[in-house]
N, C-alpha and C positions, 0 to 999 in steps of 0.2 A: 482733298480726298484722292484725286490722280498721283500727289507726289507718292502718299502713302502704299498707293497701290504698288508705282513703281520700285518703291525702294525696297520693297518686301521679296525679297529673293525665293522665299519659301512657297510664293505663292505664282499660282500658273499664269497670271496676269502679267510679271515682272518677266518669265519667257518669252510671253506673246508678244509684249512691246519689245525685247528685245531683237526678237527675232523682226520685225515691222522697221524698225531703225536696221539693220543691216541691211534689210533690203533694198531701204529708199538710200542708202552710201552707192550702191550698185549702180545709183543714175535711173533716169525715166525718160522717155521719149519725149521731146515738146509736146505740148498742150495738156500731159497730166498730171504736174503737180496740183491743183486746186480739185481734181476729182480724188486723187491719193491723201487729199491731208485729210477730205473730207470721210472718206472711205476709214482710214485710220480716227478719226473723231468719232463716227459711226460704233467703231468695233469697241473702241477705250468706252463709251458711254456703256454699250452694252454690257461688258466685263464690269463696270462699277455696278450697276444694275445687279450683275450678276450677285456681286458679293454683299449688296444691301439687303438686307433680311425683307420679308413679305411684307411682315407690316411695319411702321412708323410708327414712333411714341408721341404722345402729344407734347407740344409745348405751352408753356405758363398761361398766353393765348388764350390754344383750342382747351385747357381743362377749366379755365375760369367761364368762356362763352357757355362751354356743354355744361357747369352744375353751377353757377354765380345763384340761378333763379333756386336753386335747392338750399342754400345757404339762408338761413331766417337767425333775426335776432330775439334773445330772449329776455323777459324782463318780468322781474318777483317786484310785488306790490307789498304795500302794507294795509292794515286793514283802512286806512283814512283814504286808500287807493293812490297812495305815494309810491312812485318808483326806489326801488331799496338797493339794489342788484342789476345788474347785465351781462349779458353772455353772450355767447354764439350757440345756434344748433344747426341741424340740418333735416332734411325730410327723408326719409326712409322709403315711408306709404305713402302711393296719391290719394288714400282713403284719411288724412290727415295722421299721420305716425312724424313723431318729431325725437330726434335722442339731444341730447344736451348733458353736459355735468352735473351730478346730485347737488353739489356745493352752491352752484346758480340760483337753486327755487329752496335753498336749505332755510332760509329765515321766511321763506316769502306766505305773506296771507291770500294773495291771487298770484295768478301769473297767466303773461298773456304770451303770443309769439309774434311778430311782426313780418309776414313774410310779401315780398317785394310793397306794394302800399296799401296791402292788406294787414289791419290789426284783429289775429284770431286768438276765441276763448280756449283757454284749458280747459278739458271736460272731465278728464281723469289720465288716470296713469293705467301704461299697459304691461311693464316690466321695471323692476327698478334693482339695482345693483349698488348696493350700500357699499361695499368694499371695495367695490373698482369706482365711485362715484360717477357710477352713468345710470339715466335714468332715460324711461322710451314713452314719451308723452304723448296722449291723444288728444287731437286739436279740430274743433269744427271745419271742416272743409274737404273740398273734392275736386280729381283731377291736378292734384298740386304736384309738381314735380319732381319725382325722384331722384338720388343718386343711386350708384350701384356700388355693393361691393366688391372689393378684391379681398387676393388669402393674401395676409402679411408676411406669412412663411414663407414666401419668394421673393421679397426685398429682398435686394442683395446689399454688402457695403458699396456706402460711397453712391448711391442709388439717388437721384433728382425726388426731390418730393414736391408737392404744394399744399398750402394751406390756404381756406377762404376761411376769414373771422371778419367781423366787425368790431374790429382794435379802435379803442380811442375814441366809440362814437358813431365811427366810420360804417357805413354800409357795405360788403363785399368787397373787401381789399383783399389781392394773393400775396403772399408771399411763398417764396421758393426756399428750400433745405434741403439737406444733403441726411438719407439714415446713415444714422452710427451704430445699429446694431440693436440687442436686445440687452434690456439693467433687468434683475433679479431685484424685487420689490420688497422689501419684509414684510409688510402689511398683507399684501395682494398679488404678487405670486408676479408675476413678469409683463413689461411695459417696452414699446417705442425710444427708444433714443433719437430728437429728431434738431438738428444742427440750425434751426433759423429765427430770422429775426420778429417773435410777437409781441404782445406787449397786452396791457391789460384790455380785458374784452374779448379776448382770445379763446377763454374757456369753454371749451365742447365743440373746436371747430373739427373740421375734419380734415384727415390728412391723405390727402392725393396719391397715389404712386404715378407713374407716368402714360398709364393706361388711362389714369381718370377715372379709376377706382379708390373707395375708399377704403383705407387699410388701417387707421386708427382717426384717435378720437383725444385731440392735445383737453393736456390733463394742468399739468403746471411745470412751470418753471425751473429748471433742478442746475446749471450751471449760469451764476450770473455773470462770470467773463466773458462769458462765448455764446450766448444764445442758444445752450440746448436745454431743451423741454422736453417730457416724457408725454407720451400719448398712449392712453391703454389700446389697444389692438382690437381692430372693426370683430374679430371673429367672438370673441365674448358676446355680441350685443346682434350679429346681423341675424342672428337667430331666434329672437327675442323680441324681435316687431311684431307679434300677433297674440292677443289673447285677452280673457276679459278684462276691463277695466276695473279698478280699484280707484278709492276717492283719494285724489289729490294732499287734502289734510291726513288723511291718514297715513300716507307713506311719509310726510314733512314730521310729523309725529314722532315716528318709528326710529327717524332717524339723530331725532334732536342727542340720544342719551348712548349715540354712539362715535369711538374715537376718532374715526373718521370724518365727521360731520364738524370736530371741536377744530382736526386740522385743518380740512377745505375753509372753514370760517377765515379761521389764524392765515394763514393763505392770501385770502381775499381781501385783510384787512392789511396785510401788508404790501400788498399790488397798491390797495387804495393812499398807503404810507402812513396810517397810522400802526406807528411798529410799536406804541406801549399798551393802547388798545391788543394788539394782538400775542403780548407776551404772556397775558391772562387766557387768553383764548389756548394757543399752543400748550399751556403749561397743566392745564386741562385735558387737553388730547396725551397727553403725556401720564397722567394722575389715571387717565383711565385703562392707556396700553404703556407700559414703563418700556418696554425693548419695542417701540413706534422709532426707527430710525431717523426718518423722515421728517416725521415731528419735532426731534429734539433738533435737526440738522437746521430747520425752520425757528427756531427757538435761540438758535443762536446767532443767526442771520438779525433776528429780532433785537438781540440784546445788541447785537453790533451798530446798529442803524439806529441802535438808542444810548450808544457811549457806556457803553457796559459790559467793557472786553472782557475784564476776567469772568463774569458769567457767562459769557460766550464762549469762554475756552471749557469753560463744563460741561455747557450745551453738547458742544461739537465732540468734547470725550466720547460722554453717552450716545452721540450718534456711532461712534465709532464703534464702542462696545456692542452696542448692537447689529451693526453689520459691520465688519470687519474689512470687508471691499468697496468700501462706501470713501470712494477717491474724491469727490466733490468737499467732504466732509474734513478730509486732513488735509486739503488745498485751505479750505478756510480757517480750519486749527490753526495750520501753517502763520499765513496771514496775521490772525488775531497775535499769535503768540511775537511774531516780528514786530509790530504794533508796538507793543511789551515789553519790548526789550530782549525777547528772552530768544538770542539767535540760535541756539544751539539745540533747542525744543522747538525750535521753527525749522530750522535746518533737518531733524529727525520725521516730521509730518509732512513736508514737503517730499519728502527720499519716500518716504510710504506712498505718496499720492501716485509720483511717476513710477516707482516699482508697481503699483496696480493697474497704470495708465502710462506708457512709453510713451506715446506720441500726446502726451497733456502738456503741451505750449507753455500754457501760462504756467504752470506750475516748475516745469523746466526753469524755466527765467525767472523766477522769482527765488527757487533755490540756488541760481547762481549768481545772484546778487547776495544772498544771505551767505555764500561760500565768500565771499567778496568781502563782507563785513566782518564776518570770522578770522580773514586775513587768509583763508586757506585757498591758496590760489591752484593749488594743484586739482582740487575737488571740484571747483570753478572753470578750471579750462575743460576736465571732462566733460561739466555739465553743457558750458558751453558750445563744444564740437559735436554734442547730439540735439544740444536748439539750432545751432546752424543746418541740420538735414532734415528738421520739422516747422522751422518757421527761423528763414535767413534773417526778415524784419526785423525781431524778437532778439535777432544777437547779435544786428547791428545796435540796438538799441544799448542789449552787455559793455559793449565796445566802449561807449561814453562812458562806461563807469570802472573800465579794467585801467 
């Protein structure tokens, strides 16, 4: 922090010490170096002081100590009172208000929530959001611990996040990400982009800014290179924790005979890995909303995990036709279609992905391997010399294959 000060010419810091160093070159009388260094230590702290801001962001830590106890696992029964589903939620109300993913309680005949070694009943639903799949559940209980929100509209990029889920099983594990900004949804109108490592069980945790505010609400999985996940945005739902309650089966109901419900399923059932199970599902969600982007982008994820590239390359078409900015989507065209053989239709999806996505890594380095097999070295060293200023690793890697 001191080098930083110093070297900052711009700043009246970098004066101060300068002028503090000419004057101790001028010589001091015996006996005060050790009160002058101390003096000059004095003044450097307070100048650093000066330029730290009031307050302090929390780290990984203080967000996980402040809301671990708000963090509650959730879990759909069936009617034999079999566990079916798990999820993550969080608590909202001390008056027992719990939100979690519509997807998590979508099959379910009960559902209970588990929060720290307490197992509470569902009593009914206070809000439920079919489209964005969040739902705001009333749970017997009092005094239970809150989170608080924050506006997401002051994420900045590049901005520290955290997530509490119960991944794996796991009770209150964080993990930390980085936001990547806002994705335009076709289904559901705009979502979180959030850079980190979850994994299944993650569904409906909440996502931290560095306040230890919550600013969304991880929804699922959307790059499988790199670990980002969309999260729909705390401000849809912080509004939406109070009002009367509706029965539980009636909203599971409501939602069975809608596209959303077919893909949250397909989804879940591919987290779980059964990807043929879920290409019946998806293809459904698909039958009900044809231009469901998402859906089909899933759908072909599905056929690829079940060796069934070429309908994976249709999948991923129709995702594309549907949203045309949907870079995740021609990454994986990309892919399927080199699979295939087919370089030159992989080399054209891969060129769309990073044209929508400049700094997309993976996608950089896999069209310059596929410039590689083309033999076109020229389009290869371009692509090259811009993975080298997005990820050095990435084209050390080119290296062994140029």
């Amino acid at each position: 922090m001191t080098a930083k000060i110093i070297m900052d010419e711009k700043k009246p810091a970098f004066r101060y010490h300068s002028r503090i160093c000419h004057e101790s070159a001028q010589g001091r009388p015996a006996g005060e170096p050790l009160q002058f260094r101390e003096a000059v230590l004095k003044r450097l702290i307070f100048l650093v002081m000066l330029f730290i801001p009031a307050f302090s962001f929390a780290d990984a830590g203080k967000v996980f100590r402040e809301n671990s106890k708000s963090v509650v696992v959730v879990t759909a029964y069936n009617q034999k009172g079999e566990p079916l589903t798990e999820g993550t939620g969080f608590i909202t109300g001390r008056d027992g208000i719990v939100v979690t993913n519509f997807h998590v309680i979508s099959i379910a005949s009960d559902v209970k929530v588990k929060a720290g070694g307490k197992v509470l009943n569902v009593e009914g639903v206070i809000h439920e959001d079919r489209k964005n799949d969040l739902i705001v559940l009333k749970v017997k209980g009092n005094n239970l611990p809150a989170v608080k929100f924050g506006d997401f509209n002051k994420a900045g990029m590049g901005e520290k996040v955290y997530i509490i889920s119960s991944s794996d099983g796991r009770e209150n594990v964080i993990s930390d990400g980085t936001f990547k900004g806002i994705k335009e949804i076709t289904h559901n109108g705009k979502a979180l982009k959030i850079a980190a490592p979850v994994t299944h069980g993650s569904s409906g945790s909440p996502v931290f800014n560095e306040r230890g505010e919550v600013i969304g609400i991880v929804t699922f999985l959307i790059r499988r290179t790199q670990n980002l996940i969309l999260a729909m945005p705390s401000g849809i739902i912080s509004e939406k924790t109070s009002g009367p309650e509706i029965s539980k089966t009636d909203a599971i109901r409501a939602y069975k005979n809608m596209p959303e419900r077919w893909f949250y399923l397909g989804y879940f059932l591919m987290e779980a890995g059964a990807h043929k199970d879920a290409i019946d599902v998806l293809k459904e969600a698909v039958r009900l909303q044809h231009g469901f982007a998402e859906a089909h982008y899933y759908l072909g994820v599905a056929y690829e995990e079940s060796k069934m590239d070429t309908k994976a390359v249709g999948a991923y078409r129709k995702a594309v036709g549907a949203d045309p900015a949907f870079s995740d989507a021609y990454f994986s065209l990309g892919m399927t279609y080199g699979r295939l053989g087919r370089y030159r239709e992989a080399a054209d999806a891969l060129k769309e992905a990073v044209r929508l996505e400049p700094d997309y890594a993976d996608a950089r380095y896999y069209l310059c391997l596929t410039y590689l097999l083309l033999k076109d070295k020229a389009s290869a060293s371009e692509e090259f010399r811009a993975l080298k200023e997005i990820s050095p690793e990435l084209a050390n890697k080119v290296l062994k294959n140029m």
